[in-house]
FIKOLZA-1660 file (N, C-alpha, C; in steps of 0.1 Angstrom, whole numbers, plus 5000, padded with zeros to 4 digits):
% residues 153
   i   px   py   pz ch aa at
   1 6632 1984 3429  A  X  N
   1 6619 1992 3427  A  X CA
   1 6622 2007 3424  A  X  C
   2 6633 2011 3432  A  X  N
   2 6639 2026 3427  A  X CA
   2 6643 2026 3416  A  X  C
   3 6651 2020 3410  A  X  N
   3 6653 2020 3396  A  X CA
   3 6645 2020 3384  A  X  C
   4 6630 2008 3386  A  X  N
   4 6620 2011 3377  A  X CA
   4 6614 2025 3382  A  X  C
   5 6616 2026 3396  A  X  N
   5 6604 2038 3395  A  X CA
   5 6610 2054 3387  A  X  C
   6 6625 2053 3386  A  X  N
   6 6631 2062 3377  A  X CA
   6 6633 2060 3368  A  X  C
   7 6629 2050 3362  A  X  N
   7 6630 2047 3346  A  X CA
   7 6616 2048 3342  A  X  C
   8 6603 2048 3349  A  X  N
   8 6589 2051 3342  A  X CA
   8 6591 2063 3346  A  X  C
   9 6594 2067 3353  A  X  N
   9 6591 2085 3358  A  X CA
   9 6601 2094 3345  A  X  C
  10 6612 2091 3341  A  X  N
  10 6620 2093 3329  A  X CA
  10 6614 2089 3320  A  X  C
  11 6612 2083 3314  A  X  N
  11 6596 2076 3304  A  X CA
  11 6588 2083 3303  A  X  C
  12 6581 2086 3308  A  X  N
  12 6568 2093 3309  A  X CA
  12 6572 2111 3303  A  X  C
  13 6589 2115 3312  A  X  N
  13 6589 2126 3314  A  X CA
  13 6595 2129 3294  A  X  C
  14 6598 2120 3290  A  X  N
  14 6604 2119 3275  A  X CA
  14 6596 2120 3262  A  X  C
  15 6582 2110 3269  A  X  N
  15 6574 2109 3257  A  X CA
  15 6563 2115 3257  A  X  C
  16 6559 2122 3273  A  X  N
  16 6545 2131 3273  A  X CA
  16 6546 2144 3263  A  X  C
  17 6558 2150 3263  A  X  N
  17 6556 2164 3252  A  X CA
  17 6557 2156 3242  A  X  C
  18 6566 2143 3232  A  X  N
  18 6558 2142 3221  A  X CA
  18 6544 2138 3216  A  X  C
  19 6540 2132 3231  A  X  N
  19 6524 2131 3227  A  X CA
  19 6519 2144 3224  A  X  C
  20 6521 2153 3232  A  X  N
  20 6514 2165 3236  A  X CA
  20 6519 2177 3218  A  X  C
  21 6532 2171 3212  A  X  N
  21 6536 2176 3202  A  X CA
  21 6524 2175 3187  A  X  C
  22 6523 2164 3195  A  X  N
  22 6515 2154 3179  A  X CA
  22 6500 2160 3177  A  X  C
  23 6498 2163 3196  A  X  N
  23 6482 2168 3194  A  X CA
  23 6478 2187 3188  A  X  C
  24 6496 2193 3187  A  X  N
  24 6494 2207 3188  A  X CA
  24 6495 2205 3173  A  X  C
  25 6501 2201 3164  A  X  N
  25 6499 2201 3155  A  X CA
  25 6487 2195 3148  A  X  C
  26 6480 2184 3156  A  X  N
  26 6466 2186 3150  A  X CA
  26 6460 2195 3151  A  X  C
  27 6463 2202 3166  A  X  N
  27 6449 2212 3166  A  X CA
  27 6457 2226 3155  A  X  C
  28 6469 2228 3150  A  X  N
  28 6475 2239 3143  A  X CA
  28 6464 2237 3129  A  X  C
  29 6460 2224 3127  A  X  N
  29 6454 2221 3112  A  X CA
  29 6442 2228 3110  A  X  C
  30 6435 2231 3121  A  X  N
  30 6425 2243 3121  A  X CA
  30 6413 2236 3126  A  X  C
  31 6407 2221 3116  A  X  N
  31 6397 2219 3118  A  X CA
  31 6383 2229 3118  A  X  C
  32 6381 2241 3111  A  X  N
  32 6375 2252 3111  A  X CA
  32 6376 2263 3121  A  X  C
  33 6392 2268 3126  A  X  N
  33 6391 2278 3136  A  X CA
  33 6410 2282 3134  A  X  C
  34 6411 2294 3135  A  X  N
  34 6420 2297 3137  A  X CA
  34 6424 2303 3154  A  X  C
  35 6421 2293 3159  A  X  N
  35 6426 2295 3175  A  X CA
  35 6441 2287 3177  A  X  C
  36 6448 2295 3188  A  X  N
  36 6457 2298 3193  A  X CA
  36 6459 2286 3199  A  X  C
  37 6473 2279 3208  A  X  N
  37 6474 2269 3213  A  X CA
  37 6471 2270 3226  A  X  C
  38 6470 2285 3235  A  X  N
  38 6469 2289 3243  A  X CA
  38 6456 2292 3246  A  X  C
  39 6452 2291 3237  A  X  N
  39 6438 2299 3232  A  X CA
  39 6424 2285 3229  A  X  C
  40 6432 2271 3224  A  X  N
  40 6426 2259 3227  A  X CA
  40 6427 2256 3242  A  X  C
  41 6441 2261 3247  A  X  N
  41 6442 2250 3259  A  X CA
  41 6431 2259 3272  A  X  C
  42 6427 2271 3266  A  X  N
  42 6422 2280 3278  A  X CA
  42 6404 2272 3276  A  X  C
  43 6404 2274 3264  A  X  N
  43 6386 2265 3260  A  X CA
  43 6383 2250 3269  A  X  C
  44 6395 2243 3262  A  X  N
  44 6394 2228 3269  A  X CA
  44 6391 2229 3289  A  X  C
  45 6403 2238 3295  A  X  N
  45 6403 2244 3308  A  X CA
  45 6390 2242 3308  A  X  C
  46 6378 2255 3302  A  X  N
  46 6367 2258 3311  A  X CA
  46 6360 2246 3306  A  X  C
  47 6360 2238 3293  A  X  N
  47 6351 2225 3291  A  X CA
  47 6347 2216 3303  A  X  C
  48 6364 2218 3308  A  X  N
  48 6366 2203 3320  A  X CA
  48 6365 2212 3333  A  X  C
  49 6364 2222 3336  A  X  N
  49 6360 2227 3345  A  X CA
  49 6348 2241 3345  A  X  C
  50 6336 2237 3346  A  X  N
  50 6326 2243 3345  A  X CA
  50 6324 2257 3359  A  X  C
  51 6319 2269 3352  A  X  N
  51 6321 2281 3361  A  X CA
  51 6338 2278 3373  A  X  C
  52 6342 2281 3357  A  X  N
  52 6358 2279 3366  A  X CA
  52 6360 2300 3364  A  X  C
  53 6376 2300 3371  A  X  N
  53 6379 2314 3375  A  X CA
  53 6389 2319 3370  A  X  C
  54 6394 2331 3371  A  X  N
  54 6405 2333 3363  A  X CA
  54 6416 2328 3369  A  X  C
  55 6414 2331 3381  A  X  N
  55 6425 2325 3389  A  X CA
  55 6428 2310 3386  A  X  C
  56 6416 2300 3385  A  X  N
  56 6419 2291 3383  A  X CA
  56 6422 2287 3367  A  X  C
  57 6421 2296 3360  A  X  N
  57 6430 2292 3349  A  X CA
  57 6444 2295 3348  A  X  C
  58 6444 2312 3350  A  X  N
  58 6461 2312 3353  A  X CA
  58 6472 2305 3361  A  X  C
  59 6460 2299 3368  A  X  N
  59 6474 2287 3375  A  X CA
  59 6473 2274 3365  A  X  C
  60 6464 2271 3358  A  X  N
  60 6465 2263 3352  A  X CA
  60 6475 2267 3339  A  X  C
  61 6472 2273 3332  A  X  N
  61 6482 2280 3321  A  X CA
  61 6495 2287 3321  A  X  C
  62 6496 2285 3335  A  X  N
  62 6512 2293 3340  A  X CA
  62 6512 2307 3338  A  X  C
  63 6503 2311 3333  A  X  N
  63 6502 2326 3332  A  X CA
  63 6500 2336 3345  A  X  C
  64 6501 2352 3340  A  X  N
  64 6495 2364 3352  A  X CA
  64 6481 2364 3353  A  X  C
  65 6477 2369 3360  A  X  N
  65 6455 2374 3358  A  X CA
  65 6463 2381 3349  A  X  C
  66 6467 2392 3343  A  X  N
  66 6464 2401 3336  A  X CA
  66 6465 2395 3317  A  X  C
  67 6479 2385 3321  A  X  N
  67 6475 2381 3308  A  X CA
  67 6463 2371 3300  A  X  C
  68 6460 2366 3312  A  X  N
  68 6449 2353 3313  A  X CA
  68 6437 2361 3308  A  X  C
  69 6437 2377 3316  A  X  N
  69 6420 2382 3311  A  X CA
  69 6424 2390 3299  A  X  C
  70 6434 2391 3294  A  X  N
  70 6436 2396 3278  A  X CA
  70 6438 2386 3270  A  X  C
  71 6439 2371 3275  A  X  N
  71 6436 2359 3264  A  X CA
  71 6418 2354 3264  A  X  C
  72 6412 2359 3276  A  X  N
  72 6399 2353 3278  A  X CA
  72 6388 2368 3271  A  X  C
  73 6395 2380 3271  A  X  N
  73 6390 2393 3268  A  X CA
  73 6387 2386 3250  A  X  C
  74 6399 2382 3246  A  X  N
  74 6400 2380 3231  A  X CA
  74 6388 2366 3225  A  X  C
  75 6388 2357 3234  A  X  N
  75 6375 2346 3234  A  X CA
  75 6362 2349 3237  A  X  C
  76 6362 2361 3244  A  X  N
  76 6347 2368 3249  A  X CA
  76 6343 2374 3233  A  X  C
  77 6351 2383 3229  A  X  N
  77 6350 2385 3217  A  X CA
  77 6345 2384 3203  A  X  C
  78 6351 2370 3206  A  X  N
  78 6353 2352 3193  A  X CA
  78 6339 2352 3196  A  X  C
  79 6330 2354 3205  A  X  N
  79 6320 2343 3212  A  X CA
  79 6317 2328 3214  A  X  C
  80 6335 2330 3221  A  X  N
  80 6337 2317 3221  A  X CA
  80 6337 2308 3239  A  X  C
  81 6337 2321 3244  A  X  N
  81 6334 2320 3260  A  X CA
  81 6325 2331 3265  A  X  C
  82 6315 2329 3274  A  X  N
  82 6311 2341 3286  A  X CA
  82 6312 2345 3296  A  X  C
  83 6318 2351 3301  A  X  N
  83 6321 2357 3313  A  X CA
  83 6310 2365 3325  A  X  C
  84 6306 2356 3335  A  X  N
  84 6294 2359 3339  A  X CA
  84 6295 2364 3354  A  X  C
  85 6290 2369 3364  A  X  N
  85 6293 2369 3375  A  X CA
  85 6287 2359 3378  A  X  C
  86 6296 2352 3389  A  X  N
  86 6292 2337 3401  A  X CA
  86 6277 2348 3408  A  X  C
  87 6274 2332 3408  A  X  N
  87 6259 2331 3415  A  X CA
  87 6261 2329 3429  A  X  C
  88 6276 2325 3434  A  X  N
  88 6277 2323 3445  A  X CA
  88 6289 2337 3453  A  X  C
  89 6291 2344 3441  A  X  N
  89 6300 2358 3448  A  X CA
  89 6301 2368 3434  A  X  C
  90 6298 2378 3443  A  X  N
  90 6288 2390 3425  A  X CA
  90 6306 2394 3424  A  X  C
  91 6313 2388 3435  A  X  N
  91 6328 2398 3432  A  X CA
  91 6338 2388 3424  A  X  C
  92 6333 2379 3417  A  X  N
  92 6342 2372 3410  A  X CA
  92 6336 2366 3396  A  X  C
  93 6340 2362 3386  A  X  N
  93 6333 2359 3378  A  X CA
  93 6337 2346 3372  A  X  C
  94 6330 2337 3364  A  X  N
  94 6330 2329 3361  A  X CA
  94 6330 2329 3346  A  X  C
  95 6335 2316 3338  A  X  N
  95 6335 2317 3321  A  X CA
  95 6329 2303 3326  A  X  C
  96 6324 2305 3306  A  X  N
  96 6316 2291 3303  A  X CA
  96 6320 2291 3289  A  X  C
  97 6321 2281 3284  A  X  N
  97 6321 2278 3264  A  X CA
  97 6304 2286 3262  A  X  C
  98 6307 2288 3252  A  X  N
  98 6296 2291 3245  A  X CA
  98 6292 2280 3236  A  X  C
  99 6286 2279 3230  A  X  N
  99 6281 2266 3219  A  X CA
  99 6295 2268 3206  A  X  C
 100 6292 2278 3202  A  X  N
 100 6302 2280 3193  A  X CA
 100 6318 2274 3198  A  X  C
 101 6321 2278 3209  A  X  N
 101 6333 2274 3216  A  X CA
 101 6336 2261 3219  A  X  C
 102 6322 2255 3223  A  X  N
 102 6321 2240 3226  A  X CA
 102 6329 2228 3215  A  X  C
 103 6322 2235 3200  A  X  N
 103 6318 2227 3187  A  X CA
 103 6334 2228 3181  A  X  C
 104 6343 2243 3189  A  X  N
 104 6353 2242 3182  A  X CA
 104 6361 2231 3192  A  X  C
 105 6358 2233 3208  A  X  N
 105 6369 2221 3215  A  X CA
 105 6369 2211 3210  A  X  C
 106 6353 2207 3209  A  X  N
 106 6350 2189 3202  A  X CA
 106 6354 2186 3186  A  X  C
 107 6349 2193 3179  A  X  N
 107 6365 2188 3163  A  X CA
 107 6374 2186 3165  A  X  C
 108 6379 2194 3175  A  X  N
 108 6398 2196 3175  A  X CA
 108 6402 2181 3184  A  X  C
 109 6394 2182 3197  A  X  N
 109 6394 2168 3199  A  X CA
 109 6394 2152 3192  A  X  C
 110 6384 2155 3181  A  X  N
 110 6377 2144 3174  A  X CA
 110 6392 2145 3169  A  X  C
 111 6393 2154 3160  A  X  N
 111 6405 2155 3151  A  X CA
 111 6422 2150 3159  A  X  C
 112 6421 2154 3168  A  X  N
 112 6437 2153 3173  A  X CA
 112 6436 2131 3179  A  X  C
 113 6424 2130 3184  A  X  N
 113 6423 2117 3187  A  X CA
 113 6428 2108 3177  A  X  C
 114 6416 2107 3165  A  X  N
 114 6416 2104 3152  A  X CA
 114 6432 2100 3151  A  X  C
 115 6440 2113 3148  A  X  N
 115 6459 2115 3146  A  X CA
 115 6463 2102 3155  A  X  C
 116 6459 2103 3168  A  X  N
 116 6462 2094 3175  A  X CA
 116 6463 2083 3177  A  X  C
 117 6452 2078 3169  A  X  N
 117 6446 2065 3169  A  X CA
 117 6461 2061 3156  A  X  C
 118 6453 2069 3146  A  X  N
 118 6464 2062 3134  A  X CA
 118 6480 2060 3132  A  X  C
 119 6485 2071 3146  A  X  N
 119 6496 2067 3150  A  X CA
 119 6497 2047 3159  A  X  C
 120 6489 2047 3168  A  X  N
 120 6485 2036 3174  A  X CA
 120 6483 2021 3164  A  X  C
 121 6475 2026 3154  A  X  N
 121 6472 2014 3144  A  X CA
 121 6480 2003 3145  A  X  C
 122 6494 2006 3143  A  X  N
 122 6505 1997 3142  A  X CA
 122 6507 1985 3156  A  X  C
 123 6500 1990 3165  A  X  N
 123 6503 1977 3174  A  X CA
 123 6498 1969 3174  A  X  C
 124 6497 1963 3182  A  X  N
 124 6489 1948 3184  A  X CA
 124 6480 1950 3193  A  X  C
 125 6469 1941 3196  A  X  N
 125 6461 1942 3205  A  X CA
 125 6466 1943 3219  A  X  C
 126 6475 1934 3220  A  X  N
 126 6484 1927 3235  A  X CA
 126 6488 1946 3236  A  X  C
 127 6498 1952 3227  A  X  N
 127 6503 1965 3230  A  X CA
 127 6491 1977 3233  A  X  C
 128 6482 1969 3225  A  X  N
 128 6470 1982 3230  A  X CA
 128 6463 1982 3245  A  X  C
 129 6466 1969 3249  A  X  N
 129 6463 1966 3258  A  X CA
 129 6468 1974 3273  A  X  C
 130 6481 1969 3269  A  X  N
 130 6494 1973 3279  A  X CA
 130 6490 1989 3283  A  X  C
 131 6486 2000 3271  A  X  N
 131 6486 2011 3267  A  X CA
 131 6475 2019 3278  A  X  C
 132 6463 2008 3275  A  X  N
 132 6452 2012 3278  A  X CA
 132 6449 2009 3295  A  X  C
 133 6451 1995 3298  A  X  N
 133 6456 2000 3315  A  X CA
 133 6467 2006 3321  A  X  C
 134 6476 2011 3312  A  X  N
 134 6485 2021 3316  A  X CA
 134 6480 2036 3322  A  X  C
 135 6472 2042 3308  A  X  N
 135 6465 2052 3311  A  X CA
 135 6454 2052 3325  A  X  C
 136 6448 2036 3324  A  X  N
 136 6438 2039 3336  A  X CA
 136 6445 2038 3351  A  X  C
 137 6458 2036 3350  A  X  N
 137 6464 2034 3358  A  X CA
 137 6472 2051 3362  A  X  C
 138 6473 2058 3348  A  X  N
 138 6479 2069 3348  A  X CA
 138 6472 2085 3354  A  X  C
 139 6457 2080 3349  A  X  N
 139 6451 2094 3343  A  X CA
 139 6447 2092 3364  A  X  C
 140 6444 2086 3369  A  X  N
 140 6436 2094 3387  A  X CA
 140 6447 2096 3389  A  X  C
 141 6463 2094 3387  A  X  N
 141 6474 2099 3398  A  X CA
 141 6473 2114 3396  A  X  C
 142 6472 2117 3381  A  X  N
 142 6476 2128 3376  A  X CA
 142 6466 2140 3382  A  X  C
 143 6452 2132 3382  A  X  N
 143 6438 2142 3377  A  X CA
 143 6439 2144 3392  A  X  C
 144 6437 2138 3399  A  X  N
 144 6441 2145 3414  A  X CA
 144 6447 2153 3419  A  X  C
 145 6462 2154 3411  A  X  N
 145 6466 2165 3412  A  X CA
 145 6461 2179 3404  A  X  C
 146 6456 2177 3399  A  X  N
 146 6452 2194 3391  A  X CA
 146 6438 2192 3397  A  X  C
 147 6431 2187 3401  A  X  N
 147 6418 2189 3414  A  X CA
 147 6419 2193 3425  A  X  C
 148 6429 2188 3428  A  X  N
 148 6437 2194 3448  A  X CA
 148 6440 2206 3445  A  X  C
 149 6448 2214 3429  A  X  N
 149 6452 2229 3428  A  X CA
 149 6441 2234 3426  A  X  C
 150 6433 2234 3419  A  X  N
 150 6416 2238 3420  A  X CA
 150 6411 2244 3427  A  X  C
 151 6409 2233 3436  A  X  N
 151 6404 2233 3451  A  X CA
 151 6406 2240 3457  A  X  C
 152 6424 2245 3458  A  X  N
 152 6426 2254 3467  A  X CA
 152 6422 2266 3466  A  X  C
 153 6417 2271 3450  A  X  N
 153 6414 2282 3450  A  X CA
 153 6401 2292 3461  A  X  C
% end
């Protein structure tokens, strides 16, 4: 059982950045925006997390507050996010997509899936299969964890 469990945990740890490779180069293709990869991954952030914080993005993006609010300074800008004070503390503030901001996460999505799929094409059902309760088997281990760091904020 130790041995598969270091042979999928090696697995996983080999092929997640080429997945993650395949989607940066869709989103490099523009799909109508010349945003940044840091600058997608900060949009997606507030998509899936609504009146989120700085805090909770710089831990999410590995970054400082200071560089987080000179990548979020530059999307305020875009009007591609807004920066509002919380309804629940005037001393902190909250971002949100803007529509504009929304329309660019969901192309780049549409588009990088799409890549995805046509990589996929090639298997078989049985393999799509394997794939598909793999992920549902994959995605609550993971999503737990980036909910628990959240939370702590």
């Amino acid at each position: 059982m130790t041995k598969l469990l270091d042979t999928c945990a090696r697995e996983l740890m080999e092929t997640a950045p080429q997945i993650m490779q395949s989607i940066r180069v869709e989103m490099r293709r523009g799909h109508g925006s010349d945003i940044s990869i840091p600058q997608f991954r900060t949009l997606r952030f507030v998509q899936r997390n609504p009146d989120s914080s700085l805090s909770n993005l710089a831990e999410h993006l590995g970054l400082t507050l200071p560089s987080v609010s000179k990548l979020v300074d530059g999307l305020v800008k875009q009007k591609l996010i807004s920066r509002e004070e919380s309804t629940h503390d005037r001393r902190r503030l909250t971002l949100e997509l803007t529509d504009s901001g929304e329309s660019i996460v969901n192309l780049a999505r549409v588009g990088a899936q799409a890549n995805i799929a046509k990589a996929l094409k090639h298997l078989s059902s049985a393999e799509l299969e394997i794939i598909h309760q793999a992920m549902q088997l994959l995605h609550p281990l993971f999503a737990s964890q980036s909910d628990s760091s959240l939370k702590k904020k």
